[in-house]
N, C-alpha and C positions, 0 to 999 in steps of 0.2 A: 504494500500500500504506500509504503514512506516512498520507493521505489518511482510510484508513478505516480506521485504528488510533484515530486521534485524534475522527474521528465517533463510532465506537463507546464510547469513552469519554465523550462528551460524552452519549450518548444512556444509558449508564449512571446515569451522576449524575442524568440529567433523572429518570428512573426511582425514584432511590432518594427524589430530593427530594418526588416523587408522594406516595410512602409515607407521607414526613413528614406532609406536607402534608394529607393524607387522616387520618393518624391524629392528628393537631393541628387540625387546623381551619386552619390560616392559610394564609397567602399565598405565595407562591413565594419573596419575597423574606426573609420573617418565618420560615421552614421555610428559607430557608439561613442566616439567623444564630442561627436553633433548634439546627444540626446543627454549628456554625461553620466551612462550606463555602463561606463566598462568596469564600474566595482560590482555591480548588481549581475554582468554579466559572471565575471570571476567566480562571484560566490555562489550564482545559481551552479553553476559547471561545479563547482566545488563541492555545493550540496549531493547531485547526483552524482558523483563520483562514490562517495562515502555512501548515499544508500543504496548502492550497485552493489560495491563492496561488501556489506554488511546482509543483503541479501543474496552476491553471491561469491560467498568467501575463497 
């Protein structure tokens, strides 16, 4: 569950950065410090890392 809580949210963000990204013109990288998400980005990635991990050790 924790698993695809943290997916979900990871695949949110990827979404919204699309948006950016689409309606800027720039890069994935340039469209997360356009929206100043590249902490939020980190720590989601971070989040699903560890409940991968933890569900599959």
């Amino acid at each position: 569950m924790a698993y695809q809580h943290a997916f979900g949210d990871v695949e949110h963000i990827k979404k919204l950065i699309k948006i950016i990204m689409d309606q800027t013109k720039t890069t994935f990288d340039e469209a997360l410090k356009e929206i100043n998400y590249t902490q939020i980005w980190a720590k989601s990635v971070e989040s699903l890392a560890q409940a991968r991990k933890a569900c599959y050790p």
